[in-house]
N, CA and C atoms of all chains as a GROMACS GRO file, in nm:
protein
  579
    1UNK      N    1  10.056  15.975  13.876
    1UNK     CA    2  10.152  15.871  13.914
    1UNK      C    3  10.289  15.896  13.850
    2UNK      N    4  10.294  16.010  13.706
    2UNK     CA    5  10.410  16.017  13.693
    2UNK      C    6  10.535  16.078  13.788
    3UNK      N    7  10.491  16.150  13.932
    3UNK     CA    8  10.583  16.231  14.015
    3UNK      C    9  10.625  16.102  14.061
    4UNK      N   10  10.636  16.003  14.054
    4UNK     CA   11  10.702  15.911  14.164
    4UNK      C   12  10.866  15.863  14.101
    5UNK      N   13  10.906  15.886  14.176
    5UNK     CA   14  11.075  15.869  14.158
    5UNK      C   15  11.084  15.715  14.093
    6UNK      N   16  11.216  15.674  14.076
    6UNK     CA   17  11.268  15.581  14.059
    6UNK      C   18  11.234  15.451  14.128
    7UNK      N   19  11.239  15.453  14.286
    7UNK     CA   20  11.285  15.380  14.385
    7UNK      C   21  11.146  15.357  14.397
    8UNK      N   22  11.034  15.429  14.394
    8UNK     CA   23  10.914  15.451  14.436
    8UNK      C   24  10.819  15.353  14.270
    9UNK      N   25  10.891  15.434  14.193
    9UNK     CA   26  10.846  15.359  14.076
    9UNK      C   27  10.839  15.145  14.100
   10UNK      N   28  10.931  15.141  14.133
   10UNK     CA   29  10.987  14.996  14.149
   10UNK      C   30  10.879  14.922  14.261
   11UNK      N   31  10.886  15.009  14.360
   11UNK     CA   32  10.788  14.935  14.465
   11UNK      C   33  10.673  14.949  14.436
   12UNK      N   34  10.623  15.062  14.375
   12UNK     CA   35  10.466  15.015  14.351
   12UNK      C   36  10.440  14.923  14.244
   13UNK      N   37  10.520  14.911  14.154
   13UNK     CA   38  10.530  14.795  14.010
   13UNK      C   39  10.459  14.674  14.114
   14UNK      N   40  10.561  14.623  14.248
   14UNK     CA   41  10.532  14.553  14.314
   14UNK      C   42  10.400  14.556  14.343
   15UNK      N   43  10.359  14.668  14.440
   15UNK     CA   44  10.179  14.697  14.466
   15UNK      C   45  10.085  14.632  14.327
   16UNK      N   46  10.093  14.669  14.244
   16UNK     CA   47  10.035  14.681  14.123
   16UNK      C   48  10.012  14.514  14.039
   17UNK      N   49  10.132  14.428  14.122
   17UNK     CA   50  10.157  14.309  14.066
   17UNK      C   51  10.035  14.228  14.168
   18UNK      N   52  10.060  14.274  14.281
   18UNK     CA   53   9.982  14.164  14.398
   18UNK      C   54   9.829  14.231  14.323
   19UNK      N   55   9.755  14.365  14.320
   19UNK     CA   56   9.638  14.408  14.241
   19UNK      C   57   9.625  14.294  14.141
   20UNK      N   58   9.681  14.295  14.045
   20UNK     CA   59   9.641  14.266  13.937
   20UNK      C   60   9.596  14.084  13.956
   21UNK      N   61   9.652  14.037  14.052
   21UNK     CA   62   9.645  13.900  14.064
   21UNK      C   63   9.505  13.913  14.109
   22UNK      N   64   9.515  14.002  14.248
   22UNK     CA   65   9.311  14.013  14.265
   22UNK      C   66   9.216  14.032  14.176
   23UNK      N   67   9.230  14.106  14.093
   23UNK     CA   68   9.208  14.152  13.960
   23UNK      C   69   9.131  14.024  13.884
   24UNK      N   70   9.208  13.996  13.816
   24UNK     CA   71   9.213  13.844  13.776
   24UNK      C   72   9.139  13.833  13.802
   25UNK      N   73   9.143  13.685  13.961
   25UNK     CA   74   9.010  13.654  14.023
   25UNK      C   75   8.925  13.696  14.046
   26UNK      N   76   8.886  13.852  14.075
   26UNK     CA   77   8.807  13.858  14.070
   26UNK      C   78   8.694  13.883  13.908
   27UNK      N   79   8.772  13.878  13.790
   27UNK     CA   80   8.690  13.895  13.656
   27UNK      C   81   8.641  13.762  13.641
   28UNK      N   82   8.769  13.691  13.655
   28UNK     CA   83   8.735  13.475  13.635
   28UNK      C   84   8.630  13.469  13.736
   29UNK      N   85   8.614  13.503  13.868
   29UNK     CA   86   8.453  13.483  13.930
   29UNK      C   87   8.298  13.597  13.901
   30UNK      N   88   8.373  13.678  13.820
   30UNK     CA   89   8.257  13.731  13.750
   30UNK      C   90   8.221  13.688  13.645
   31UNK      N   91   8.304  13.632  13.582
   31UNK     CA   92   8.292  13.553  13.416
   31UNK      C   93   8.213  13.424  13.485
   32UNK      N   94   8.214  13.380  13.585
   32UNK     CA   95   8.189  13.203  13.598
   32UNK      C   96   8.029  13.238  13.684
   33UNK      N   97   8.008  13.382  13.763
   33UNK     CA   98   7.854  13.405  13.801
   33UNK      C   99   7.792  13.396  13.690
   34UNK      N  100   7.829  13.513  13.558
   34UNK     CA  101   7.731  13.556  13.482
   34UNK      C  102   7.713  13.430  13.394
   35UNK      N  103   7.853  13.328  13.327
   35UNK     CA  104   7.778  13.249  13.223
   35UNK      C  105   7.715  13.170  13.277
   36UNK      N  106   7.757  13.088  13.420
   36UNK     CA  107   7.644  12.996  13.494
   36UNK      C  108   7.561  13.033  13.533
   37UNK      N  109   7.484  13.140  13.531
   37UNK     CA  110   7.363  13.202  13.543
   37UNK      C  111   7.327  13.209  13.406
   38UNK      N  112   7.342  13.274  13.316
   38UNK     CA  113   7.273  13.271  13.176
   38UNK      C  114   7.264  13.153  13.101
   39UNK      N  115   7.350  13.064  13.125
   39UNK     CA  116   7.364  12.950  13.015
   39UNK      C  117   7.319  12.836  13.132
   40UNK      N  118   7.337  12.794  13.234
   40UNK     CA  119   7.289  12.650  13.274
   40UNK      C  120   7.135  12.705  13.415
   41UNK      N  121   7.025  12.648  13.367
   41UNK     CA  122   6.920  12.660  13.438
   41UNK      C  123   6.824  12.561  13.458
   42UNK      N  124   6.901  12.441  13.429
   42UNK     CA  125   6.816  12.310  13.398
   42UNK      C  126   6.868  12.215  13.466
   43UNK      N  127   6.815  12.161  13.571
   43UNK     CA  128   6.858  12.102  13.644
   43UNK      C  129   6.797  11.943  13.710
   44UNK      N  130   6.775  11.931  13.574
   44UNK     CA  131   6.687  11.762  13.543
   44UNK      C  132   6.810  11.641  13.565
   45UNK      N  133   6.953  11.676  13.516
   45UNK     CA  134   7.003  11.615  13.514
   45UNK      C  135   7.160  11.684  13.594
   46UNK      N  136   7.246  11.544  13.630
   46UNK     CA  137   7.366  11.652  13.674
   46UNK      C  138   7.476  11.683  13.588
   47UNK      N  139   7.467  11.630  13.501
   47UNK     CA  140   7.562  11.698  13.335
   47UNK      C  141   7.529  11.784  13.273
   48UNK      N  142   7.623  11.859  13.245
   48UNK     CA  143   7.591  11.990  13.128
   48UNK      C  144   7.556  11.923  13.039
   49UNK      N  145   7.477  11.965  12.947
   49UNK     CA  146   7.420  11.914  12.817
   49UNK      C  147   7.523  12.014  12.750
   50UNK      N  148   7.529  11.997  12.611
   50UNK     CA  149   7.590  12.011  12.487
   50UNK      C  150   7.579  12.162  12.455
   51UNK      N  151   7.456  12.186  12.460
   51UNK     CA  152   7.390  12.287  12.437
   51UNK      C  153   7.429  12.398  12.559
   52UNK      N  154   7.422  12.370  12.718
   52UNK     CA  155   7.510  12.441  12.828
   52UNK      C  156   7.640  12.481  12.785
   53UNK      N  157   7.712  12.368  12.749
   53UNK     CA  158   7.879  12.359  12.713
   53UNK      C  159   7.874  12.497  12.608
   54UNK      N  160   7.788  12.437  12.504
   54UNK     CA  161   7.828  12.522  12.348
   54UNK      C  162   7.823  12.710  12.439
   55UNK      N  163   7.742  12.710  12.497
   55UNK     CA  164   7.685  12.830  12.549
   55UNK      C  165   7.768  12.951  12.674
   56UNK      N  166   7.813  12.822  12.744
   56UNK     CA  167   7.926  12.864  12.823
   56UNK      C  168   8.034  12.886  12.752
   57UNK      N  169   8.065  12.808  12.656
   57UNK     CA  170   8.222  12.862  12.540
   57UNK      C  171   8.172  13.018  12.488
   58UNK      N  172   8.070  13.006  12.459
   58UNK     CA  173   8.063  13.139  12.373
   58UNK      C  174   8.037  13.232  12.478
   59UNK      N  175   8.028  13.213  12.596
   59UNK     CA  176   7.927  13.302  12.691
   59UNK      C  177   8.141  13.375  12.745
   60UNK      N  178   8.179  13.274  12.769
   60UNK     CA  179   8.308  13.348  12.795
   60UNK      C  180   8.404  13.402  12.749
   61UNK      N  181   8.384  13.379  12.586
   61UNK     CA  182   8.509  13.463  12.474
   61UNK      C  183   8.396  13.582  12.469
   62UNK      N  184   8.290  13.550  12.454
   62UNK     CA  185   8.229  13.719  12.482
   62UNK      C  186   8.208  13.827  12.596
   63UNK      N  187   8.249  13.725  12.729
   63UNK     CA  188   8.214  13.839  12.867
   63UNK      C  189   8.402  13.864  12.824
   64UNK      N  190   8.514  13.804  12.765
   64UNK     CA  191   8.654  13.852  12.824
   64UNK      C  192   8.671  13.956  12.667
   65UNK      N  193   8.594  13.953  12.536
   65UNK     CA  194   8.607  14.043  12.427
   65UNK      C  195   8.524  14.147  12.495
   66UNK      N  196   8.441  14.196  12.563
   66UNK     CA  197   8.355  14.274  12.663
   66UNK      C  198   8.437  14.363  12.691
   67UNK      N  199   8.491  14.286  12.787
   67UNK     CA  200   8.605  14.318  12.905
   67UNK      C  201   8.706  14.418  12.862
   68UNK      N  202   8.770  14.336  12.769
   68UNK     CA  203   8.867  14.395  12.691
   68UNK      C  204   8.847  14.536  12.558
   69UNK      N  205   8.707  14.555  12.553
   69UNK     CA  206   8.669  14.649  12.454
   69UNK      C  207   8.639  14.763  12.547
   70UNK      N  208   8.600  14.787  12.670
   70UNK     CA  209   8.581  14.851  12.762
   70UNK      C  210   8.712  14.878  12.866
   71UNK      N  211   8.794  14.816  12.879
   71UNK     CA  212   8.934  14.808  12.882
   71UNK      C  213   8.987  14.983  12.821
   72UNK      N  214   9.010  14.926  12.680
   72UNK     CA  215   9.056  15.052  12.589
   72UNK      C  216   8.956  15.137  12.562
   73UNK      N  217   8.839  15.159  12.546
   73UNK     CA  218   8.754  15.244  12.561
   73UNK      C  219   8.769  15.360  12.707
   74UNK      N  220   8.768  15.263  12.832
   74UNK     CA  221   8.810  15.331  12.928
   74UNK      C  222   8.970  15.420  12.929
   75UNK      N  223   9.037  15.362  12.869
   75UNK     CA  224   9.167  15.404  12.858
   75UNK      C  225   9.186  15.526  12.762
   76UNK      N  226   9.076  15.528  12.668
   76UNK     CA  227   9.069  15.619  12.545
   76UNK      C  228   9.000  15.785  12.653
   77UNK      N  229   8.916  15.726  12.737
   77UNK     CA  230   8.799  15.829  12.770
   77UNK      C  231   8.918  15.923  12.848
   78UNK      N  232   8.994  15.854  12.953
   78UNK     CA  233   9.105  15.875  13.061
   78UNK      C  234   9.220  15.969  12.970
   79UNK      N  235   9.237  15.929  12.902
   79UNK     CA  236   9.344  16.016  12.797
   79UNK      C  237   9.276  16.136  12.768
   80UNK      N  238   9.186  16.096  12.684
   80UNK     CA  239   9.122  16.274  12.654
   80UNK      C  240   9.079  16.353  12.762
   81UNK      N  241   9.058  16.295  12.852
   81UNK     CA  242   9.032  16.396  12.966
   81UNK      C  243   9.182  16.445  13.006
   82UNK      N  244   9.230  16.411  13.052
   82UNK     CA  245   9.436  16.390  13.062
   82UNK      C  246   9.434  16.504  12.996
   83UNK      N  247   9.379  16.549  12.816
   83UNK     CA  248   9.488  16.617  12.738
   83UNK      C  249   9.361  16.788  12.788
   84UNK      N  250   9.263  16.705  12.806
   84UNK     CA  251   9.198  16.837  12.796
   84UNK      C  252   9.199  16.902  12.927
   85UNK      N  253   9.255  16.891  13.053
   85UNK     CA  254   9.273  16.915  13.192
   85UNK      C  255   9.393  17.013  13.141
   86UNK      N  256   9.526  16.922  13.080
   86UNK     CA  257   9.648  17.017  13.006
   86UNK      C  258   9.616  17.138  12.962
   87UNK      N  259   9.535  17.104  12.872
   87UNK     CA  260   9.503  17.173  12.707
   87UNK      C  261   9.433  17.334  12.805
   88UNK      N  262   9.307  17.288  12.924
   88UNK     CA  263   9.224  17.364  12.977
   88UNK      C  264   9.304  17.517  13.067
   89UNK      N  265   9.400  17.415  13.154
   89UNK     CA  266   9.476  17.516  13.261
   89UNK      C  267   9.573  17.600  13.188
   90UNK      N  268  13.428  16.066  13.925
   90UNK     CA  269  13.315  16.086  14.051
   90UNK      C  270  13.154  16.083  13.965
   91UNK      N  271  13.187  16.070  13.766
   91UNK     CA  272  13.110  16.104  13.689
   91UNK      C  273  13.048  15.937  13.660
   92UNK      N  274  13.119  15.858  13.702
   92UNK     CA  275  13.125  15.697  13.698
   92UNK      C  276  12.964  15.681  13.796
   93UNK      N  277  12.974  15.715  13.896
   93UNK     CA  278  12.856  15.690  14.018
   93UNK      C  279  12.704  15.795  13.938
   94UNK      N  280  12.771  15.929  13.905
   94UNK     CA  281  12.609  15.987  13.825
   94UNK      C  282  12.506  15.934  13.744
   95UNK      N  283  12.606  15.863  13.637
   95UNK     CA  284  12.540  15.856  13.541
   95UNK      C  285  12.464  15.669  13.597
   96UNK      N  286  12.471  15.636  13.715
   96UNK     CA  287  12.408  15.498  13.718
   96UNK      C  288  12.243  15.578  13.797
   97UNK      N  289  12.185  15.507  13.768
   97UNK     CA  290  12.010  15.569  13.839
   97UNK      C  291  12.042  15.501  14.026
   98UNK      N  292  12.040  15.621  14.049
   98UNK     CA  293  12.113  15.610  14.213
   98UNK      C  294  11.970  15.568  14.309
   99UNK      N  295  11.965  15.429  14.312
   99UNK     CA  296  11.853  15.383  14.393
   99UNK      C  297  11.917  15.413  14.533
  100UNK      N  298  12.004  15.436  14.553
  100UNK     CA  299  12.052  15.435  14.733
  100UNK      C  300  11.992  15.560  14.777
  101UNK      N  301  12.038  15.681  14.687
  101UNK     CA  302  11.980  15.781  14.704
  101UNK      C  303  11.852  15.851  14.696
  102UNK      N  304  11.769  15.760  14.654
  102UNK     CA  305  11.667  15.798  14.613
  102UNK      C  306  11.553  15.729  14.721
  103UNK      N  307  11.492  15.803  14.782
  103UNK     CA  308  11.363  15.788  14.956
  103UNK      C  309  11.248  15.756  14.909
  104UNK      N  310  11.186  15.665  14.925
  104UNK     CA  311  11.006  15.610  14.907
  104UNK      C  312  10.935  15.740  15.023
  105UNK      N  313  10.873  15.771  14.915
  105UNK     CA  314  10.761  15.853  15.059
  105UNK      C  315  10.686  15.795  15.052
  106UNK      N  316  10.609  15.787  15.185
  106UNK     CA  317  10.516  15.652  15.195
  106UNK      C  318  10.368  15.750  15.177
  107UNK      N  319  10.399  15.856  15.192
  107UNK     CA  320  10.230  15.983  15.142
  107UNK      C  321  10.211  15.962  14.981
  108UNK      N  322  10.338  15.980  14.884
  108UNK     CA  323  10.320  15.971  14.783
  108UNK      C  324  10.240  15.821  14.716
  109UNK      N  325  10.344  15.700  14.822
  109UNK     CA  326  10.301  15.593  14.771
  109UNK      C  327  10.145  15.559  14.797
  110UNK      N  328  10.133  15.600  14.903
  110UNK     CA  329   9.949  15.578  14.949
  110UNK      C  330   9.834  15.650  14.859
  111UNK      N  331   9.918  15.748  14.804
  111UNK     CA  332   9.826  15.834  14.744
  111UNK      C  333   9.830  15.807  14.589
  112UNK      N  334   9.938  15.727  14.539
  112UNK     CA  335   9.910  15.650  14.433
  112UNK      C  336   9.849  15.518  14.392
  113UNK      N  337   9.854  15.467  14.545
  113UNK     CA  338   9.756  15.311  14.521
  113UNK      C  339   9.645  15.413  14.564
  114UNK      N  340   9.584  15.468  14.612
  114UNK     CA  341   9.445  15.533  14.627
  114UNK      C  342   9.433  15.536  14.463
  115UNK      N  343   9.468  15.621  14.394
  115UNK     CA  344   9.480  15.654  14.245
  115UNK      C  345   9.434  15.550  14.113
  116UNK      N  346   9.514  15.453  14.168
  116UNK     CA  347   9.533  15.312  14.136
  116UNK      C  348   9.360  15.235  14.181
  117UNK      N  349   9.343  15.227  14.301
  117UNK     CA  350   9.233  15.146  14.340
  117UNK      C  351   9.106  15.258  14.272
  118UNK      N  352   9.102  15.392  14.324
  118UNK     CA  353   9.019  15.447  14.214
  118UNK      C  354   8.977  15.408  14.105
  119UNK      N  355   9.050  15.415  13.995
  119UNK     CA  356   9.077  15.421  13.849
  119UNK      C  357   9.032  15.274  13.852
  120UNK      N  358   9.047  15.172  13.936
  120UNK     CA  359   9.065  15.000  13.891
  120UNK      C  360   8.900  15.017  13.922
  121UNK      N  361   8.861  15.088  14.038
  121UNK     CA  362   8.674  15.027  14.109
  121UNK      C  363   8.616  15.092  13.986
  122UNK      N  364   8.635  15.257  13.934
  122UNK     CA  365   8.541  15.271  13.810
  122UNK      C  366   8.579  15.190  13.712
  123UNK      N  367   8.690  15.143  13.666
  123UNK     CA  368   8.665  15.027  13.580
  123UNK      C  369   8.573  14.922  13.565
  124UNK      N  370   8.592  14.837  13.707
  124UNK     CA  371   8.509  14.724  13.727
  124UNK      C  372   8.356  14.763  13.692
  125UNK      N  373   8.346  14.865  13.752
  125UNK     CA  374   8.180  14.926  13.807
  125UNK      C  375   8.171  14.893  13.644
  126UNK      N  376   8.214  14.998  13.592
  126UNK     CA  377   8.194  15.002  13.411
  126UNK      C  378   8.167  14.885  13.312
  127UNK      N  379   8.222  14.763  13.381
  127UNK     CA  380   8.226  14.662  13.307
  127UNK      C  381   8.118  14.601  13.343
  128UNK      N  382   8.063  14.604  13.510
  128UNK     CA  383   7.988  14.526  13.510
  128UNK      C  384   7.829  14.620  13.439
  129UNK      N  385   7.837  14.726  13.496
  129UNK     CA  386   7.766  14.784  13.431
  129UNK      C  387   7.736  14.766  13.299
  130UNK      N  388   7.826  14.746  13.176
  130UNK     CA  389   7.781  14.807  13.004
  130UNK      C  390   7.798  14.676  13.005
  131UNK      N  391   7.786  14.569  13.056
  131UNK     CA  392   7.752  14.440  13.035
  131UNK      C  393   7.591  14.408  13.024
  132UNK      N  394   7.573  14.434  13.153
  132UNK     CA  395   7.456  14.405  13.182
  132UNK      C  396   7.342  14.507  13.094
  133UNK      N  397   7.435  14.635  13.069
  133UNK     CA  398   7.319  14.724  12.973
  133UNK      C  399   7.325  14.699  12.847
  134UNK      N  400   7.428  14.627  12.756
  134UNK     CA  401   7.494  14.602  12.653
  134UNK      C  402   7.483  14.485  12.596
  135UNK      N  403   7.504  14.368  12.676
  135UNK     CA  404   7.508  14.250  12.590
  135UNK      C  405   7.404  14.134  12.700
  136UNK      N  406   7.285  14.119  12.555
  136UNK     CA  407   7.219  13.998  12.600
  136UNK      C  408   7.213  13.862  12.669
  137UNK      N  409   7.151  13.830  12.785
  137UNK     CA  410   7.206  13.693  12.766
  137UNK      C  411   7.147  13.602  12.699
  138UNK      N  412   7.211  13.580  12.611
  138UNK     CA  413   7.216  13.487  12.484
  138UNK      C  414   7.324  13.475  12.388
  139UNK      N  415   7.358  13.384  12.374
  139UNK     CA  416   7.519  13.341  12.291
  139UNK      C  417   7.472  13.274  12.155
  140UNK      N  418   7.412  13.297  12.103
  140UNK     CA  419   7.479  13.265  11.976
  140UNK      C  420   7.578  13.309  11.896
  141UNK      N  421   7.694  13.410  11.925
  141UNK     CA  422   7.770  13.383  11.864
  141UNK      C  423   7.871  13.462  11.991
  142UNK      N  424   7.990  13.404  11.962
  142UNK     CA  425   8.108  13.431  12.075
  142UNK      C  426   8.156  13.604  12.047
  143UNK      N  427   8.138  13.646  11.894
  143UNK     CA  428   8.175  13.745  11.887
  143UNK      C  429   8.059  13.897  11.958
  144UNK      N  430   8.142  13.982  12.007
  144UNK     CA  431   8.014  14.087  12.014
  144UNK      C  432   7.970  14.184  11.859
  145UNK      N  433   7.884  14.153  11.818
  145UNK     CA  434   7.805  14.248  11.692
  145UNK      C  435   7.803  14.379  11.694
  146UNK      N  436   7.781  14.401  11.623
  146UNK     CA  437   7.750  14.557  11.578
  146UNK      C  438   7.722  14.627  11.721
  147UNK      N  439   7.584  14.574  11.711
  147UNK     CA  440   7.531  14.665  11.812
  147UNK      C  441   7.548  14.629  11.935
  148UNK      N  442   7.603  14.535  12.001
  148UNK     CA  443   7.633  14.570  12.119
  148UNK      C  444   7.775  14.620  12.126
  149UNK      N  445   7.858  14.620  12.047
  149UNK     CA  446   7.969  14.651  12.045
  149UNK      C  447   7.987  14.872  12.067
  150UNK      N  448   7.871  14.876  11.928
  150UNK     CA  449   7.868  15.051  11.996
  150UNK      C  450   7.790  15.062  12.092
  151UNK      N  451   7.708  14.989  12.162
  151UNK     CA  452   7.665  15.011  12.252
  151UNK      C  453   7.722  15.036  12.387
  152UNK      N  454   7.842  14.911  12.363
  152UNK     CA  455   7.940  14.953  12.463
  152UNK      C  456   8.064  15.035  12.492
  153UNK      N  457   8.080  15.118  12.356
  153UNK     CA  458   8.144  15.226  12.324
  153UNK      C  459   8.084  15.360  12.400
  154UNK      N  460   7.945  15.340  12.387
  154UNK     CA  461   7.860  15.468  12.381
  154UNK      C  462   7.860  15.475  12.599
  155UNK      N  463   7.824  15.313  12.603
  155UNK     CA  464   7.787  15.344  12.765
  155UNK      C  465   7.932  15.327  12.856
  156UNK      N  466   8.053  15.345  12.787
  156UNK     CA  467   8.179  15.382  12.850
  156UNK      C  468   8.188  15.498  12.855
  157UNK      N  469   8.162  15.594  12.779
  157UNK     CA  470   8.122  15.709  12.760
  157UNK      C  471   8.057  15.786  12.814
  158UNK      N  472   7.931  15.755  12.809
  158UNK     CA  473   7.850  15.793  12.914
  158UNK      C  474   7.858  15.782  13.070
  159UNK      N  475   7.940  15.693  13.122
  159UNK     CA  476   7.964  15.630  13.263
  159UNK      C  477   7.988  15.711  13.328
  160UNK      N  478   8.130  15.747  13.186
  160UNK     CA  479   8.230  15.846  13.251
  160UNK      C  480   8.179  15.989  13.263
  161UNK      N  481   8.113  16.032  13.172
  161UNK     CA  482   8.047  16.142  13.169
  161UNK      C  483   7.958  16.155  13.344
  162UNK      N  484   7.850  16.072  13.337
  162UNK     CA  485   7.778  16.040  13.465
  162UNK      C  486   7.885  16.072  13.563
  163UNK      N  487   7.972  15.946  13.560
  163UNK     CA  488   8.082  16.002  13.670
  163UNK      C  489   8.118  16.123  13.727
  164UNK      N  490   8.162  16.178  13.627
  164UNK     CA  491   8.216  16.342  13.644
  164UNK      C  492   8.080  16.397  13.716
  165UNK      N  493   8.011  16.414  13.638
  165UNK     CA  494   7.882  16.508  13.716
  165UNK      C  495   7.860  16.463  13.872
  166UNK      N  496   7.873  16.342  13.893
  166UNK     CA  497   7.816  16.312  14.017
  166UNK      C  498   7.900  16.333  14.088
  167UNK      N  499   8.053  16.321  14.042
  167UNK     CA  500   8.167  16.374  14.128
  167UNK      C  501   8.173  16.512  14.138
  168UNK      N  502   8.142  16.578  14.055
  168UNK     CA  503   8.085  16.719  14.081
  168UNK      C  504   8.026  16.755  14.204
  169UNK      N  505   7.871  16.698  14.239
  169UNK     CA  506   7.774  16.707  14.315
  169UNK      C  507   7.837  16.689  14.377
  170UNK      N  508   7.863  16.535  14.482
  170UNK     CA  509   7.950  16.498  14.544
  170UNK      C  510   8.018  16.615  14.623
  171UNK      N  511   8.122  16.657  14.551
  171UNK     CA  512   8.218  16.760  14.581
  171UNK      C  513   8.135  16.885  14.666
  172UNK      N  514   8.045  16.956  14.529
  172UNK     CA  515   7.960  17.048  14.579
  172UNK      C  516   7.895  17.067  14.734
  173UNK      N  517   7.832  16.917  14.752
  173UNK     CA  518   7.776  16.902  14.880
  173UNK      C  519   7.805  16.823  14.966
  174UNK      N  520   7.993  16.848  14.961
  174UNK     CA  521   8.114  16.805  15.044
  174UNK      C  522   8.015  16.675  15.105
  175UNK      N  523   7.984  16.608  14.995
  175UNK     CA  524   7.974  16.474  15.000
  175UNK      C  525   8.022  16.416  15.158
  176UNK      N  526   8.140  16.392  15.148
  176UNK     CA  527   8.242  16.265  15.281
  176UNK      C  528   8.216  16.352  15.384
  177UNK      N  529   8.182  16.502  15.410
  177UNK     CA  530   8.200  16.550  15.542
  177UNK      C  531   8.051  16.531  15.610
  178UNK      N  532   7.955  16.544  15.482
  178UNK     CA  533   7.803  16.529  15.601
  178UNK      C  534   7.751  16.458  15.568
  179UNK      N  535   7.812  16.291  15.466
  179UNK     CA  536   7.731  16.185  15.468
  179UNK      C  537   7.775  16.049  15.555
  180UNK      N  538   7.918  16.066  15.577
  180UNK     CA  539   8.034  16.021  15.595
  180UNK      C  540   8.038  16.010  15.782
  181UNK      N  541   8.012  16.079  15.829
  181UNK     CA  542   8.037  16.180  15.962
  181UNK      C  543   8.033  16.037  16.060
  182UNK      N  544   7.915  15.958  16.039
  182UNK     CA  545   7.960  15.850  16.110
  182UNK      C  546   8.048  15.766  16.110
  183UNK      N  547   8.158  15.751  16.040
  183UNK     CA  548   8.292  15.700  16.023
  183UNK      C  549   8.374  15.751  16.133
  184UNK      N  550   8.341  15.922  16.137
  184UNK     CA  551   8.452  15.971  16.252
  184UNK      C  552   8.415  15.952  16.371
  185UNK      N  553   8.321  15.898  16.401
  185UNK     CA  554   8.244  15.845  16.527
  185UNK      C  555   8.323  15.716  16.546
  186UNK      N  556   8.322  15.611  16.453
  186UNK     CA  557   8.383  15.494  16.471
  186UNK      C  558   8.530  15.500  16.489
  187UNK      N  559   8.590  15.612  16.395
  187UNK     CA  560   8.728  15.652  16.409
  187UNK      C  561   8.743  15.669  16.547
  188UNK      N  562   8.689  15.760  16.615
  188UNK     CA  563   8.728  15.812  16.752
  188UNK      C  564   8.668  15.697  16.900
  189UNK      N  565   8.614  15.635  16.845
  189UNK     CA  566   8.573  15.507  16.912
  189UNK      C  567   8.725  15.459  16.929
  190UNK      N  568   8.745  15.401  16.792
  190UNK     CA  569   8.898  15.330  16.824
  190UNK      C  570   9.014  15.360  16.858
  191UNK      N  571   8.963  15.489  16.825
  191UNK     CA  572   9.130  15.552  16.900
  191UNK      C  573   9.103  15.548  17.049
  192UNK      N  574   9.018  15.536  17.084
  192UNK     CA  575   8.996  15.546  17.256
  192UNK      C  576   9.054  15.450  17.306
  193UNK      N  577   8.972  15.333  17.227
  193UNK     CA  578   9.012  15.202  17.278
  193UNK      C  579   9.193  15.144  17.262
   0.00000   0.00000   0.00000
C-alpha cells in the first residue's frame, strides 16, 4: 500500500474510514453473540440476575482485551514477515 | 515557478482505479485473516467463564502462541492453495456464472 500516491493516499483514508465503521459493528455483534451466549442461559425469569450482569461486564472487557492483544500480535507477526521477504530477496 | 513545486500537487496527481482496487483487496485480505484469528484464538484460548475481566497468564500466551500459529497455518495453506492453482480448478464454477451474466 505504500506505492499509492498522494491523491490516492487521501481517497482510500476515505475507503478505510467507511471499513472500519463495519468493522466496529461487526466486533460489538460478536462481543454481544459470545457474552449472551456464555453468561445468560436461564430463562426462569425476564431480568438479568446480578450474577448475568457481573458476568457480561467481565465477559466484555475480556472479549475487547482479546481483541486487542491479537490486534498487535497480528501486527507483530505481519512486520516480521515484511522484514524477512526484504531481508530474503 | 518554484512557489507551485514545493506545494504537494493534488491536481496533478491521477487515482488509478487498478491500484486502488488492488489495495482495498489488500486491505479486506489482511482485515478477514484478522477477524478469522480473533474469532478463532478466542474460542481456542479463552474459557467461557469470567471470573475475572482480565486475561491470565495462560490464556494470554495462549493467545500469543495461536496468532502465531494461524499465521504460520496460513502461509502453508496458501502455499498449497497456490500449488494446486487453488481458484482455477476449485473456483471454475464462478466462470460459469460469470459468463451467464455477461450474456444476459
Amino acid at each position: 500500500m505504500d506505492q499509492l500516491n498522494y491523491k490516492e493516499q487521501q481517497e482510500f483514508q476515505k475507503i478505510v474510514e467507511q471499513k472500519q465503521m463495519n468493522d466496529f459493528m461487526r466486533l460489538y455483534t460478536s462481543l454481544v453473540d459470545r457474552c449472551f451466549n456464555d453468561c445468560v442461559n436461564d430463562f426462569t425469569s425476564n431480568k438479568l440476575s446480578s450474577r448475568e450482569e457481573t458476568c457480561l461486564n467481565k465477559c466484555a472487557e475480556k472479549f475487547l482485551k482479546h481483541s486487542e492483544r491479537v490486534g498487535s500480535r497480528f501486527q507483530e507477526q505481519n512486520q516480521m514477515l515484511m522484514n524477512q521477504m526484504r531481508g530474503g530477496n | 515557478m518554484s512557489f507551485f513545486l514545493n506545494q504537494p500537487q493534488l491536481s496533478g496527481l491521477e487515482v488509478n482505479p487498478e491500484r486502488m482496487r488492488l489495495a482495498e483487496l489488500h486491505y479486506d485480505a489482511m482485515n478477514t485473516t484478522l477477524n478469522t484469528i480473533k474469532k478463532q484464538c478466542l474460542i481456542k484460548c479463552v474459557p467461557d467463564e469470567y471470573g475475572e475481566a482480565e486475561l491470565n497468564k495462560g490464556e494470554s500466551s495462549c493467545t500469543d502462541r495461536c496468532v502465531a500459529k494461524f499465521m504460520q497455518a496460513n502461509r502453508i495453506l496458501g502455499e498449497y492453495a497456490q500449488a494446486v492453482r487453488f481458484n482455477e480448478r476449485d473456483l471454475r464454477h464462478y466462470e460459469e456464472i460469470k459468463r451467464k451474466l455477461a450474456k444476459d
